[in-house]
N, C-alpha and C positions, 0 to 999 in steps of 0.2 A: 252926728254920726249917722250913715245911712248904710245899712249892710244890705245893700240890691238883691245878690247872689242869693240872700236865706229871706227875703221881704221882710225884712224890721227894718223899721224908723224910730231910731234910737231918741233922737229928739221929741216926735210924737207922742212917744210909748205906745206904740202901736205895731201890730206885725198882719203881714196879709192872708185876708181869708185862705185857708186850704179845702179839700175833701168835700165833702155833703154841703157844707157850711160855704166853701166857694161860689159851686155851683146854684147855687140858689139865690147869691148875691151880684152872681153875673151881671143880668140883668140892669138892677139897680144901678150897680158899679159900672154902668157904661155911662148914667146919667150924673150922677155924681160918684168923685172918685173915692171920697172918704167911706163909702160903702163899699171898696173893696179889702178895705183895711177891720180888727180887729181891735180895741185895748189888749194891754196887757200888766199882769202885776207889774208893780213900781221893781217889787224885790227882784224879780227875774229881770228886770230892765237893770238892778245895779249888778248882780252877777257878769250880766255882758259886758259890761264898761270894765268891772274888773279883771275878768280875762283878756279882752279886748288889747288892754294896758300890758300888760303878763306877757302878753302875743308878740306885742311894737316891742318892747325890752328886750326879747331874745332874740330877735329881725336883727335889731341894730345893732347887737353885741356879737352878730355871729358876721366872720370876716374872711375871706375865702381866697385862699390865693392859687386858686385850681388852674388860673392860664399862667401864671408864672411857673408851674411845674414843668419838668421834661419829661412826657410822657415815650413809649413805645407803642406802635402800632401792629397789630399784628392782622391779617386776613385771613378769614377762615368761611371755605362756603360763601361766601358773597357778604358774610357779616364783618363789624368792625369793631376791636378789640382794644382796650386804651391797658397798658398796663405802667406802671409808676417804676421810674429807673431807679 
């Protein structure tokens, strides 16, 4: 698992440099990449995986049938108004 958006590497257990700690490793982390990266506790790497999991079950369980509805439209001002028949 690789969570890009927040820099963890779920796999690694690693997450990427931030703040003072970034910049300093700049540098480095242009010549090797593993210098841009940080460890991280084991424990804070299972919490993500169990939320993670928590996250995907409630994705899949939620089922939306918003275009099959008959909406009404209504114009106000240049804006547009969906309202539920």
């Amino acid at each position: 698992m690789c969570f890009k958006r927040l820099g963890i590497k779920i796999d690694e257990i690693c997450r990427k440099r931030a703040g003072l700690d970034g910049a300093i490793h700049f540098i480095p982390g242009l010549l090797k990449d593993e210098y841009k990266f940080r460890s991280i506790d084991m424990k804070t790497v299972k919490m993500i995986i169990e939320q993670a999991i928590g996250y995907e079950e409630q994705c899949a369980t939620y089922t939306s049938e918003l275009y099959s509805e008959d909406v009404q439209l209504i114009s106000k001002d240049g804006r547009l108004y969906y309202l539920p028949e």
